[in-house]
Backbone as CSV, one residue per row, in Angstrom:
resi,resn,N_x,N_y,N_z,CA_x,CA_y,CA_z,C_x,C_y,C_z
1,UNK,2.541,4.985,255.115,1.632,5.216,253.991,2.086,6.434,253.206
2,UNK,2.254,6.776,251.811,2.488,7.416,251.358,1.794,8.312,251.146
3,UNK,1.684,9.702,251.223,1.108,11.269,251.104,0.805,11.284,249.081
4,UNK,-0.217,11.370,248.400,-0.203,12.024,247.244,-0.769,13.436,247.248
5,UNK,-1.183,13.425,246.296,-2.105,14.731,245.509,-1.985,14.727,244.240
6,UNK,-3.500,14.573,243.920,-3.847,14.313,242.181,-3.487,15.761,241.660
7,UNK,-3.441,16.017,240.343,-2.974,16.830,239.562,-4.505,16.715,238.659
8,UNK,-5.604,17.510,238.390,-5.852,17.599,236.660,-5.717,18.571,236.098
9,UNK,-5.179,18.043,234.868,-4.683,19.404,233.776,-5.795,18.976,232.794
10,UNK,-6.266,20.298,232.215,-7.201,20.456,231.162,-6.418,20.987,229.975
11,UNK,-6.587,20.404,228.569,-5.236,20.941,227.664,-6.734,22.328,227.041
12,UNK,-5.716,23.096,225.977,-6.174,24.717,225.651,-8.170,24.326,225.960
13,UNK,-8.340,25.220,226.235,-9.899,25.774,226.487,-10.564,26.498,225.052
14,UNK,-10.887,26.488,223.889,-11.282,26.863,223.139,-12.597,27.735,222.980
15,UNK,-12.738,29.001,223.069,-14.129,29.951,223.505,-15.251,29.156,224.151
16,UNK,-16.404,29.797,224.200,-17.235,28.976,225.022,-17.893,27.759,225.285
17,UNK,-17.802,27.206,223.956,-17.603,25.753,223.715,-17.023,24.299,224.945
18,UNK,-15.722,25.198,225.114,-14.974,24.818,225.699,-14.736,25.055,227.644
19,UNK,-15.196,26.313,227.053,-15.240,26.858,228.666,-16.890,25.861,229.586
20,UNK,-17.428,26.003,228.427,-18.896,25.199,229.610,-18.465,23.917,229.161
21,UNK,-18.006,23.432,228.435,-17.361,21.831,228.441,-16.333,21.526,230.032
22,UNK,-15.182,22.123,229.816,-14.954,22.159,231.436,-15.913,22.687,232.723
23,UNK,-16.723,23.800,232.511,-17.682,23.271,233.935,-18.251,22.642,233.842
24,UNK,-19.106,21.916,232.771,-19.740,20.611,232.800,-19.296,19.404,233.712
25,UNK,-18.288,19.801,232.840,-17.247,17.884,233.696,-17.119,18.479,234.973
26,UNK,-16.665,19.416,235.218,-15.968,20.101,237.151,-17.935,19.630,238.226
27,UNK,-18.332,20.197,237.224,-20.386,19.454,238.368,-20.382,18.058,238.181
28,UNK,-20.566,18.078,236.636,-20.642,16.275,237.103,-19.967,15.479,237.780
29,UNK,-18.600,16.242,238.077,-18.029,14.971,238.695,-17.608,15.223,240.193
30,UNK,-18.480,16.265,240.364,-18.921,17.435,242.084,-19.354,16.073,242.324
31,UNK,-20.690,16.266,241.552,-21.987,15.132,242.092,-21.604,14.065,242.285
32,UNK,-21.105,12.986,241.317,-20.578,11.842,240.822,-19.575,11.517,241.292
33,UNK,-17.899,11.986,241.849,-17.102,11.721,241.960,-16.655,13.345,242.992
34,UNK,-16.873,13.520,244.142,-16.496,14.248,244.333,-15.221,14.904,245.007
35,UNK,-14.375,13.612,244.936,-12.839,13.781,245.288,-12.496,14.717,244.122
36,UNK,-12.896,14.666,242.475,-12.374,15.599,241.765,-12.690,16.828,241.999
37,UNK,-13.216,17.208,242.861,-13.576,18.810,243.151,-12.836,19.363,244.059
38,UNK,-12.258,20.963,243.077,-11.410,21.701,244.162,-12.436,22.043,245.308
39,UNK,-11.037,22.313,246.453,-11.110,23.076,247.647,-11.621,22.877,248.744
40,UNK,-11.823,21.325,248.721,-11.974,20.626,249.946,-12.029,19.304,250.407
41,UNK,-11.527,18.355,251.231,-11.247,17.104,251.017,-12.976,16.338,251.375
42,UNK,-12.743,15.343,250.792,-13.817,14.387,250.937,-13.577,13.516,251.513
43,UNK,-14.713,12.682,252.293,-14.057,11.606,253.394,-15.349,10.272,252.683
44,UNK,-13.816,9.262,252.688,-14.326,8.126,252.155,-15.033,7.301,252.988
45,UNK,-16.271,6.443,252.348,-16.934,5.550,252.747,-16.769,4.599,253.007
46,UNK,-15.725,3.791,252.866,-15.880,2.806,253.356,-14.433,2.638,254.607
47,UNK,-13.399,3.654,254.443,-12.269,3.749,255.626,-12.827,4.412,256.274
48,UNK,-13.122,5.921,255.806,-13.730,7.014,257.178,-12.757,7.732,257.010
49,UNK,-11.614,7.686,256.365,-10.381,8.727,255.822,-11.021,9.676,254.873
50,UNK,-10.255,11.114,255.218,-10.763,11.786,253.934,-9.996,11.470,252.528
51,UNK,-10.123,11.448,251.793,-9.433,10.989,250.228,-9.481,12.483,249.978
52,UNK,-7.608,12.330,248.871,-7.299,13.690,248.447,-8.175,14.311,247.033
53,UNK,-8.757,15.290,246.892,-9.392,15.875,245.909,-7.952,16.315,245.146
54,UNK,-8.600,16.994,243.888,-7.462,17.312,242.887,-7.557,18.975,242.722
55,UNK,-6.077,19.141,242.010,-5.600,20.446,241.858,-5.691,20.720,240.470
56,UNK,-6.982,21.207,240.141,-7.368,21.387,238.505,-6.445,22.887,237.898
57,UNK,-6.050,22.620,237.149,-5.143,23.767,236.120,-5.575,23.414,234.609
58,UNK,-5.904,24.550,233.983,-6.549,24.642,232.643,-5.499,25.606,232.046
59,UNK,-5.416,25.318,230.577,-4.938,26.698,229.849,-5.783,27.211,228.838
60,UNK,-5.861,28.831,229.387,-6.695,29.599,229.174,-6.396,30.115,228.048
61,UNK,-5.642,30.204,227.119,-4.838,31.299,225.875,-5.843,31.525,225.046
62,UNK,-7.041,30.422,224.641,-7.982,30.480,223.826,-9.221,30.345,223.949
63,UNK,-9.291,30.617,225.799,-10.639,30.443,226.398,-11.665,31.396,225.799
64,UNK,-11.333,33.188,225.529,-12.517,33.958,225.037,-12.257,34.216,223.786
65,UNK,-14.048,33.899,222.883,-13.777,33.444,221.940,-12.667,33.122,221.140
66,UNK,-11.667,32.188,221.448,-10.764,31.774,220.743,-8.951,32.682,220.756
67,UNK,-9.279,33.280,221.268,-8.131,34.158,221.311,-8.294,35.116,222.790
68,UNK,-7.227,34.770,223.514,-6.960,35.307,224.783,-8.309,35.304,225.714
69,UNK,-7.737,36.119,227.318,-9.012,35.630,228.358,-9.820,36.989,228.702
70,UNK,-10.896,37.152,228.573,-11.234,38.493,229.531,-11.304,38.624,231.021
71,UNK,-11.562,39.329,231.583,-11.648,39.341,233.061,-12.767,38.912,233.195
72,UNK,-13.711,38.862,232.822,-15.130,38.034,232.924,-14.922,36.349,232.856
73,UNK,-14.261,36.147,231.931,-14.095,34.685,231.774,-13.331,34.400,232.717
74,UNK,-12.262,35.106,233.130,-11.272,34.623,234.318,-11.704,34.538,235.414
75,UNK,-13.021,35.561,236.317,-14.246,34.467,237.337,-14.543,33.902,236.624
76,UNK,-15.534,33.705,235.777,-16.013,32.338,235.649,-15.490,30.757,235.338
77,UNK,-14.342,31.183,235.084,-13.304,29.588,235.544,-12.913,29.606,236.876
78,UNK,-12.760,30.758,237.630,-12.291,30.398,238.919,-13.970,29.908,239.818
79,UNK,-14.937,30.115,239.696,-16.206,30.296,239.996,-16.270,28.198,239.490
80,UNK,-15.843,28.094,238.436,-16.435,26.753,238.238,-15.197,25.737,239.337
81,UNK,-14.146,26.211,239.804,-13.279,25.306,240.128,-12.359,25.087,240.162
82,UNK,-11.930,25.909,239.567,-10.637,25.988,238.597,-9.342,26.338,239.570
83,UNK,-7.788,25.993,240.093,-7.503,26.178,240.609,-6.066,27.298,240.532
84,UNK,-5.514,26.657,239.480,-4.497,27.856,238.390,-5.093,27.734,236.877
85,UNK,-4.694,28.922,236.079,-4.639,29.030,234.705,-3.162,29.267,234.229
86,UNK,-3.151,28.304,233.172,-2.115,28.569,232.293,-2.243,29.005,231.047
87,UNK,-1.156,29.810,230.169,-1.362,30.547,228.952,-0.596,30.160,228.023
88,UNK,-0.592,30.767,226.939,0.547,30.672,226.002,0.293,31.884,224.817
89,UNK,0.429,31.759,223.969,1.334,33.042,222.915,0.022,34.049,222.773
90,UNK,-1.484,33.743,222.907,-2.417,34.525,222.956,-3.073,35.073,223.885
91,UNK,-2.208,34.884,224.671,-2.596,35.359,226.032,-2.664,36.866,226.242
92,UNK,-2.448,37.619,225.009,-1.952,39.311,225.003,-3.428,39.169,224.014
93,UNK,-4.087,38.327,223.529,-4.763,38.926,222.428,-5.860,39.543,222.877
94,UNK,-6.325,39.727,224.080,-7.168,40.625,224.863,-6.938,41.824,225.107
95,UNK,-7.106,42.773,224.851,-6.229,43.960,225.431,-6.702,44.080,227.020
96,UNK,-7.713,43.916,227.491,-7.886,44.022,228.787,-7.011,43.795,229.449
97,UNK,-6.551,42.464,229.230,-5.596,41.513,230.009,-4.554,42.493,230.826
98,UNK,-3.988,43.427,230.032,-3.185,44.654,230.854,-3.504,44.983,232.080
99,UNK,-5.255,45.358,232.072,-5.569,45.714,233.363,-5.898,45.225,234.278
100,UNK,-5.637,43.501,234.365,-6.109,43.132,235.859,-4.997,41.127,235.605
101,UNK,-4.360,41.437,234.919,-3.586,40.104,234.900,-2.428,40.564,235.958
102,UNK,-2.566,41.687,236.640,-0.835,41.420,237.941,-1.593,41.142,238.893
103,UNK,-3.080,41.187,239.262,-4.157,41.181,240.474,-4.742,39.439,240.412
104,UNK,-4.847,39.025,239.244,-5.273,37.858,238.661,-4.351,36.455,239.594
105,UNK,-4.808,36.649,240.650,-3.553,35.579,241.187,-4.054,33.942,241.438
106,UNK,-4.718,33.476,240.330,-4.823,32.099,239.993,-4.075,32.213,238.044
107,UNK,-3.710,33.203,237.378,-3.532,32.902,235.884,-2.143,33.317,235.788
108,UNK,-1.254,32.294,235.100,-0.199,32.636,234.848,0.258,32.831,233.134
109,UNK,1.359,33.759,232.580,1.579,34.055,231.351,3.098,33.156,231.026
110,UNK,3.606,32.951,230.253,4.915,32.261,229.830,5.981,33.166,230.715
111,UNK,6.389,32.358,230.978,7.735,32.899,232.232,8.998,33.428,231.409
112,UNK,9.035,32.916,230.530,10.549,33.289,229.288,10.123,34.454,228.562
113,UNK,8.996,35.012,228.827,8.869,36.837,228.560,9.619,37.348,229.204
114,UNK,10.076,38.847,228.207,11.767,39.322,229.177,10.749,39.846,230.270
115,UNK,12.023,40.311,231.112,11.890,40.701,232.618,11.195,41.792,232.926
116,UNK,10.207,42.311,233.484,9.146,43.606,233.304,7.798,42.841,232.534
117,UNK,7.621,42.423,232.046,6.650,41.692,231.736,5.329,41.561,232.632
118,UNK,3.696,42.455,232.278,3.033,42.217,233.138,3.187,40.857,233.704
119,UNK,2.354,40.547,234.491,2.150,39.265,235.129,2.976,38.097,235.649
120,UNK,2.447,37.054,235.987,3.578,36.256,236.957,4.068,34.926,235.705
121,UNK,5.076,34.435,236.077,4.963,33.230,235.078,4.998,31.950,235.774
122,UNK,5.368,32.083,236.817,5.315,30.996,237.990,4.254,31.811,239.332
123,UNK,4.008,30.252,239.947,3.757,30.644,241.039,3.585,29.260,241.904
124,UNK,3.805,29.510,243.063,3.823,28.328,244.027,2.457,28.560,244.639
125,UNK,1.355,27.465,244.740,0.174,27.866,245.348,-0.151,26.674,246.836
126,UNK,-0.867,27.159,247.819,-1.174,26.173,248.804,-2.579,25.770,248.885
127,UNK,-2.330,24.252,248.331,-3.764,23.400,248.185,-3.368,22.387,249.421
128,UNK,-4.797,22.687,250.173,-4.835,21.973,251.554,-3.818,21.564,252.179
129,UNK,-2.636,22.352,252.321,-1.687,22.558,252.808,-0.504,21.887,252.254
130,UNK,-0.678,21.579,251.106,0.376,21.176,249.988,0.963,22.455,249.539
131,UNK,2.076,22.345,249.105,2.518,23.539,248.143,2.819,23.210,246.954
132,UNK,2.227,23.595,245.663,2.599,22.835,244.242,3.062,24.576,243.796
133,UNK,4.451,24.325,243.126,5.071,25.332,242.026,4.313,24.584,240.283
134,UNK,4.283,25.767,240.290,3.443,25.651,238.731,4.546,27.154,237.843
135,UNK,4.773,26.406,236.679,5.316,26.337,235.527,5.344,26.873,234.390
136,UNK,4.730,28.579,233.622,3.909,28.478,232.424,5.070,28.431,231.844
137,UNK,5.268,27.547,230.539,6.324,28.215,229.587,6.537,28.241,228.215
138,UNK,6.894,29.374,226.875,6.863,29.338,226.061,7.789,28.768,225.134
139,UNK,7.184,28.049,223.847,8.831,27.294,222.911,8.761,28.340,222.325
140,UNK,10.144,28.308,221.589,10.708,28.999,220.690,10.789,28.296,219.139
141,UNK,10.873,26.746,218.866,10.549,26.795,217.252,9.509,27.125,216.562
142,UNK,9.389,27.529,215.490,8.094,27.996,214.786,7.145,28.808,215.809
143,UNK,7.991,29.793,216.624,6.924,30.329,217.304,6.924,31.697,217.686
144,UNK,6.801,32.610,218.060,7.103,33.719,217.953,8.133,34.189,218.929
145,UNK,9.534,35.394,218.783,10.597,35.087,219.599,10.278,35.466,221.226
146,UNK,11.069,34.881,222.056,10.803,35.229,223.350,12.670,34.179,223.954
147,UNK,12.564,34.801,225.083,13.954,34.192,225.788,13.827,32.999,225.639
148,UNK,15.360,32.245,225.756,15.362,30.879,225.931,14.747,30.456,227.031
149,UNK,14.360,29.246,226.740,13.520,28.825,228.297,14.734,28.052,229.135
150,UNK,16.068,27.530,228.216,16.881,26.028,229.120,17.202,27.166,230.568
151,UNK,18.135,28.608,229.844,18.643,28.758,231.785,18.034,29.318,232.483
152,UNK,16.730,30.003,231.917,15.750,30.897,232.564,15.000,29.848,233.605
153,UNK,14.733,29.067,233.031,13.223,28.172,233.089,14.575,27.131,234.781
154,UNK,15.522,26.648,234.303,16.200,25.465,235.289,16.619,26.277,236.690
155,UNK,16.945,27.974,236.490,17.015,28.305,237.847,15.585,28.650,238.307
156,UNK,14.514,28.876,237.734,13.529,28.718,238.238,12.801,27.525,239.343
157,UNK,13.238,26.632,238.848,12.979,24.870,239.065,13.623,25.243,240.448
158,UNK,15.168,25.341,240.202,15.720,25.467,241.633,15.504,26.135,242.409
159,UNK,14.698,27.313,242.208,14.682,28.036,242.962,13.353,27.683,244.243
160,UNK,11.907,26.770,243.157,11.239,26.594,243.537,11.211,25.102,244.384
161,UNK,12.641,24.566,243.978,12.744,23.459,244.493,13.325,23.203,246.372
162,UNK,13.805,24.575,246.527,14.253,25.236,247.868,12.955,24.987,248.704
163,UNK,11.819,25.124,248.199,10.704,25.437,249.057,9.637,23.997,248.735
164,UNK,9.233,23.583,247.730,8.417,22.271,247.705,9.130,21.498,246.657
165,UNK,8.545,20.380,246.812,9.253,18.878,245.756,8.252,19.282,244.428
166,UNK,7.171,19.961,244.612,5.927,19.728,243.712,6.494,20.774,242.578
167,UNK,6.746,20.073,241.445,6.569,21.199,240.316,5.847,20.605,239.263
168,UNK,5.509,21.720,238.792,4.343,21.273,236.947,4.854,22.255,236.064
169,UNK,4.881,21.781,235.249,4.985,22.837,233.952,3.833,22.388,232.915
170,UNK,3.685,23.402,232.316,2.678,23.779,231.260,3.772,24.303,230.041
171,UNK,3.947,23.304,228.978,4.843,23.598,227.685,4.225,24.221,226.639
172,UNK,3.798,25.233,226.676,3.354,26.008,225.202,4.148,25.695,224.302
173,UNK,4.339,24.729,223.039,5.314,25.093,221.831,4.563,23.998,220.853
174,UNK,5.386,24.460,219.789,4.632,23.536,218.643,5.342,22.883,218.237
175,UNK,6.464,22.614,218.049,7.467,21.418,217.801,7.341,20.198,218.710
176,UNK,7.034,19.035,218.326,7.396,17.731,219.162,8.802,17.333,219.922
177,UNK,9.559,17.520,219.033,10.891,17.541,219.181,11.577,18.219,220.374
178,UNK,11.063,19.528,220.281,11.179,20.755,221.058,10.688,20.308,222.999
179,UNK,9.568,19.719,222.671,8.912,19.244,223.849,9.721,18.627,224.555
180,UNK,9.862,17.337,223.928,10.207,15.704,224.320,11.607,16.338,224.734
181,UNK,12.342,17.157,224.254,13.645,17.540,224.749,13.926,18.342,225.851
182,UNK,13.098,19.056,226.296,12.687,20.243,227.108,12.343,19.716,228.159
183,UNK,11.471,18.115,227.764,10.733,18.132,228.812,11.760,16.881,229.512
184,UNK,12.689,16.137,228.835,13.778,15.116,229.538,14.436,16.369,230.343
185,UNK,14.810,17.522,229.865,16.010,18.581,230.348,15.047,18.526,231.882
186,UNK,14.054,18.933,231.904,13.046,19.192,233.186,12.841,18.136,234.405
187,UNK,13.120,17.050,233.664,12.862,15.956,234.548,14.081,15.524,235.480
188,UNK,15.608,15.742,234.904,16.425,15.526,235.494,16.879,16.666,236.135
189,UNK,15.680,17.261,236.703,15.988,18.888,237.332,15.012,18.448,238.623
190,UNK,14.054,17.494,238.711,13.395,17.261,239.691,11.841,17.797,239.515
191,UNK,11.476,17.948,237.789,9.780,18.391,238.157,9.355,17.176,237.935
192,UNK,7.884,17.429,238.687,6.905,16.891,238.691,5.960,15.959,237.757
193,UNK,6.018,16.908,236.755,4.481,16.793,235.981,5.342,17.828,235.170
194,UNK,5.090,17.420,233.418,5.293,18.250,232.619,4.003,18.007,230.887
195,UNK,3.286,19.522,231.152,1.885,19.092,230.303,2.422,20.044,228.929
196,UNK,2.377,19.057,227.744,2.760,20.275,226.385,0.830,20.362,226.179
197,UNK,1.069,21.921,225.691,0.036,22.120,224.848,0.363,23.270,223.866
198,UNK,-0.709,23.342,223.391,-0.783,24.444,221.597,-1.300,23.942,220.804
199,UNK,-0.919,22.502,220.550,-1.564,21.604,218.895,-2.360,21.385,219.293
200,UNK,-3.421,21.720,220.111,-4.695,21.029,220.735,-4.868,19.407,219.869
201,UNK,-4.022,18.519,219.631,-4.269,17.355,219.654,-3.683,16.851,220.307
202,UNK,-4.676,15.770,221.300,-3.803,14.799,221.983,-3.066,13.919,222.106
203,UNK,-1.887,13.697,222.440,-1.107,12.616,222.029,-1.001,11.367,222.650
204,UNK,-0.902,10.271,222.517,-0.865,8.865,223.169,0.456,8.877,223.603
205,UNK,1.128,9.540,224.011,2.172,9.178,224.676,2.667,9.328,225.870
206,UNK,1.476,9.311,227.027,1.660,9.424,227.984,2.643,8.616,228.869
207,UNK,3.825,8.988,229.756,4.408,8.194,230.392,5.070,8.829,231.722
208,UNK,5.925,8.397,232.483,7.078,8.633,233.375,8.405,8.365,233.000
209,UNK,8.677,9.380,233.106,9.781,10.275,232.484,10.778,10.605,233.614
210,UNK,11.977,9.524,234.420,12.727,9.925,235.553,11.517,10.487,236.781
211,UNK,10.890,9.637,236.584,9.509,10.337,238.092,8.958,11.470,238.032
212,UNK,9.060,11.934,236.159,8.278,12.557,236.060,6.891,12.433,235.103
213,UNK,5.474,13.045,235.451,4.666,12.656,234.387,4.465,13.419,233.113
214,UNK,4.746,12.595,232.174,4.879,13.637,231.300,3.826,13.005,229.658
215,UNK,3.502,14.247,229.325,2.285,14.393,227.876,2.717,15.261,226.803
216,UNK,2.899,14.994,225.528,3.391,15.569,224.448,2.605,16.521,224.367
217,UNK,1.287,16.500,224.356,0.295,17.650,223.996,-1.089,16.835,225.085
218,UNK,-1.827,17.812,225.340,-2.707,17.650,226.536,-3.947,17.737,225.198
219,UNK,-4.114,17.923,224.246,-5.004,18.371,223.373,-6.431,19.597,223.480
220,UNK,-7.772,19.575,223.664,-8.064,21.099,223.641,-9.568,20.528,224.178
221,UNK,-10.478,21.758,224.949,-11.587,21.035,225.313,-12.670,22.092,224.294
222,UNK,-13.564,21.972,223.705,-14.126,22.353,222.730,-15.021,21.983,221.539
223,UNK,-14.991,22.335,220.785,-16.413,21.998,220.115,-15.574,20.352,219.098
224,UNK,-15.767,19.739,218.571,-15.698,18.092,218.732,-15.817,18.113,217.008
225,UNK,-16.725,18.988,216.421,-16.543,18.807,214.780,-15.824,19.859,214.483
226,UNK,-14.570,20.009,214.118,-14.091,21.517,214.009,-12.933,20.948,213.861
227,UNK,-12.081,22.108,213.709,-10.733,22.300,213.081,-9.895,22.763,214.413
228,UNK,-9.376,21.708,215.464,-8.539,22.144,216.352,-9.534,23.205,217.081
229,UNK,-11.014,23.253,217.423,-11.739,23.831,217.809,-12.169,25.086,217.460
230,UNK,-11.819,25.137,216.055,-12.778,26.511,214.989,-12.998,25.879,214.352
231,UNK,-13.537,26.801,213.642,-14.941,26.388,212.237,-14.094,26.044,210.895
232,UNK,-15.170,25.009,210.368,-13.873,24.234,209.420,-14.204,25.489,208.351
233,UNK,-15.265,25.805,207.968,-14.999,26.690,206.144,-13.829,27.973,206.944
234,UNK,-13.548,28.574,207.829,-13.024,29.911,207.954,-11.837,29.109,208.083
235,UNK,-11.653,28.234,208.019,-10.154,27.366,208.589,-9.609,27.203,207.201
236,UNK,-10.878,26.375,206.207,-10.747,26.496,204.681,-10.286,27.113,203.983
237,UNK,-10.844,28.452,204.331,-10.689,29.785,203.778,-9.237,29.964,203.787
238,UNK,-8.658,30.173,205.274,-7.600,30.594,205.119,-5.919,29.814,204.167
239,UNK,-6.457,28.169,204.432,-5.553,27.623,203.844,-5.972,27.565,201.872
240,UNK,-6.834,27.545,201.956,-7.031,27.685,200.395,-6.578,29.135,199.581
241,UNK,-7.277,30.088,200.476,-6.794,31.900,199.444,-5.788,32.148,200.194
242,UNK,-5.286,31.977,201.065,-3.953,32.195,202.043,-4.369,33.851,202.159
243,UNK,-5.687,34.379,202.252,-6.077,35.654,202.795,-6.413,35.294,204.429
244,UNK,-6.063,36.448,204.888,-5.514,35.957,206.616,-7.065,36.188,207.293
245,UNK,-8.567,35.332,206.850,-9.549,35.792,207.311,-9.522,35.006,209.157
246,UNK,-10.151,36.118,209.693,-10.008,35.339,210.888,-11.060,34.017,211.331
247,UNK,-10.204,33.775,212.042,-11.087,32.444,212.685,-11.677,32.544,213.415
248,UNK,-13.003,31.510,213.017,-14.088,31.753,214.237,-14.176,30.254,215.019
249,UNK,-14.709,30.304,216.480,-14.637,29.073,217.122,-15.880,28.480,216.375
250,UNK,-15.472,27.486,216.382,-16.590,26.038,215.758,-17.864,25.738,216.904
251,UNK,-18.829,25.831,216.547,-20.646,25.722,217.371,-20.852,24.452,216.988
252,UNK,-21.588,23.729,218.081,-22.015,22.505,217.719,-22.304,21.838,219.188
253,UNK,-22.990,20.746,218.990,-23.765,20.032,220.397,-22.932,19.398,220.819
254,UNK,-22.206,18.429,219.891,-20.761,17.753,220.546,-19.468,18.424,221.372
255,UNK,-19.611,18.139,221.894,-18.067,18.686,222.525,-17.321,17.560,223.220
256,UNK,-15.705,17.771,222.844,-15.124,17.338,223.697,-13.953,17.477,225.014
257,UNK,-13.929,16.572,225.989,-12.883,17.279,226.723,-11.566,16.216,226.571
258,UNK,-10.226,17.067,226.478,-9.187,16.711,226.838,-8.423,16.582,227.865
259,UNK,-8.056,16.196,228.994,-7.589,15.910,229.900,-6.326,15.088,230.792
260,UNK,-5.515,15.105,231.564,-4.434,14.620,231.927,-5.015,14.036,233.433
261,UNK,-4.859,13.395,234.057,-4.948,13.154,235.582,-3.344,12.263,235.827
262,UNK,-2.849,13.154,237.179,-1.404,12.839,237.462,-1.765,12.617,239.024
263,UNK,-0.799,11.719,239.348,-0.636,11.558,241.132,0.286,11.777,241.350
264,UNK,0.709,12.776,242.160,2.479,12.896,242.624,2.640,12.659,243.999
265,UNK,3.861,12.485,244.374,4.198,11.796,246.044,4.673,13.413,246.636
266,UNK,3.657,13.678,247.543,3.986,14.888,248.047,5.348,14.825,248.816
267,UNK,5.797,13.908,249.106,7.291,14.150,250.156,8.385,14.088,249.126
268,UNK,8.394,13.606,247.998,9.349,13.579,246.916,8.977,14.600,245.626
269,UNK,8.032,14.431,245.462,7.458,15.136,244.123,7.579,14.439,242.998
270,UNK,7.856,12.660,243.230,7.519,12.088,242.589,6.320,11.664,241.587
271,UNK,5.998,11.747,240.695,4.683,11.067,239.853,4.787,9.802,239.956
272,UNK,3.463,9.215,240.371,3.612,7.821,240.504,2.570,7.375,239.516
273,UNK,1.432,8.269,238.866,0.950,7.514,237.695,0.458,8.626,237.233
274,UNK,0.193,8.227,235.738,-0.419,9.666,234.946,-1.768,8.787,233.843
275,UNK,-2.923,9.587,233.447,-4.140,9.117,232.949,-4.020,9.952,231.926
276,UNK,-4.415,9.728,230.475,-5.539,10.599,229.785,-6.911,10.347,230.220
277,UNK,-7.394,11.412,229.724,-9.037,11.393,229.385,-9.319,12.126,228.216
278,UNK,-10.147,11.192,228.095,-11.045,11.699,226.143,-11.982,11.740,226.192
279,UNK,-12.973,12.543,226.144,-14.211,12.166,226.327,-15.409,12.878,225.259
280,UNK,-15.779,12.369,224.531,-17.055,13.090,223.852,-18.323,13.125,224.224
281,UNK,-18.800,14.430,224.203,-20.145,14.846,224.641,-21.418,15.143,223.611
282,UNK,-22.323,14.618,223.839,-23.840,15.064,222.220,-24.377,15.824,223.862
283,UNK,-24.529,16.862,223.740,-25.016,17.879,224.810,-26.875,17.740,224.426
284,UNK,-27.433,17.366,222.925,-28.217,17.116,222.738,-28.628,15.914,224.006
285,UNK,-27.862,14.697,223.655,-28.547,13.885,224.815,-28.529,14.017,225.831
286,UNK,-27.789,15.047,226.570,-27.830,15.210,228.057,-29.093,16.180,228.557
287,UNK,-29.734,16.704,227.601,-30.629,17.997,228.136,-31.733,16.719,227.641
288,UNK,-32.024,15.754,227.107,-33.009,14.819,226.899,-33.046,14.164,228.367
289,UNK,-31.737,13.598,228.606,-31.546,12.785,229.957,-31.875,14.165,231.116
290,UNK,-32.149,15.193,231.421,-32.274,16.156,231.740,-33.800,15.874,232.361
């Protein structure tokens, strides 16, 4: 019989919108489905086997209000479930972040930051006695400069490949192109699971990729009428007077979540299937059904 372990990836987290949109789904589906809940296995009803729960990873870059994480928000994702965090280019826009992101040992920052760089960019973690290497990493087109990721990022792979089959990456970049290329280079290196995010839109192109699972963009969990999960007039604003007003996250009852669900073969680190999820929420009707 073959060994798995589910994977869910949550694509960017957009301020609080977004942040109680993912604990929403992490309870409901405690109650409802509770193989999706970290940190402990569940035993099925009708074999008497326990069935594997999943290894939830979110990226955090735009979890408080919209720009970078505080240390407050960083329990309260680990508090809802949460098992790693991943980042990308706003991950500095906190200044806190300095003081407790090397202690922070569920959140990772882009690994292709030069060397000295607070925080970790990888890390290998042990879920119920699995070991999954996890991945953060930053593009370079249209994006702000940082090291190449091809030789940084492939002795990484190997290095982590010495110790488990399991790898994921998390692709911060905004080019498509950039991805889809990055992410073939990755696959014939032996990862796992490779999740793009940044455009918080989701893409239909989920597939397996050389046994690996792979998503152009994971898209964003957050407020559902909005602009990539801010407010459409400040979004307006800026593209109409091209005055750099800032953006505010978008309020509203709807929300939605974006989501990936992956199965990988723990003795290979094969992916053997990969899911979206889309899901829209009227939070109005749930406090009625309430």
């Amino acid at each position: 019989m073959t060994n798995t372990i589910k994977i869910l990836f949550f694509g960017d987290i957009v301020g609080r919108p977004g942040r109680f949109a993912v604990r929403d789904f992490l309870a409901e589906n405690k109650k409802c489905h509770p193989e999706l809940v970290s940190g402990s296995q569940v035993q099925n009803d009708r074999t008497g086997e326990e069935s594997q729960n999943f290894f939830t990873i979110v990226n955090v870059e735009n979890a408080s209000h919209g720009f970078g994480l505080t240390e407050k928000n960083y329990n309260d994702l680990v508090e809802y479930g949460v098992d790693c965090m991943t980042s990308g280019n706003h991950i500095w826009d906190k200044k806190e972040i300095f003081n407790y992101v090397d202690d922070a040992e569920k959140l990772l920052r882009p690994f292709n930051y030069p060397d000295g760089t607070k925080g970790q960019g990888s890390r290998i973690f042990d879920f119920n006695g699995v070991k999954i290497g996890v991945i953060n990493v930053l593009g370079r087109v249209f994006m702000s400069p940082v090291e190449s990721q091809w030789t940084k990022v492939r002795d990484e792979i190997l290095r982590i490949k010495q110790i488990t089959p399991i790898i994921i990456i998390d692709f911060h970049a905004e080019a498509t192109a950039e991805k889809m290329c990055f992410a073939k280079f990755c696959s014939e290196l032996g990862v796992s699971a490779f999740f793009g995010t940044h455009t918080h839109i989701q893409t239909a192109d989920e597939r397996i990729i050389n046994n690996m699972a792979y998503i152009t963009d994971a898209g964003f969990c957050g407020t559902y009428e909005s602009v990539i999960g801010m407010d459409y007039n400040t979004s307006l604003n800026r593209f109409t007077t091209v005055i750099p007003e800032r953006y505010e996250v978008a309020q509203g009852d709807v929300v939605q979540i974006n989501a990936v669900e992956v199965e990988i073969d723990t003795d290979l680190g094969f992916a053997t299937s990969i899911k979206r999820i889309s899901m829209i929420e009227d939070k109005r009707n749930k406090e009625n059904e309430d």
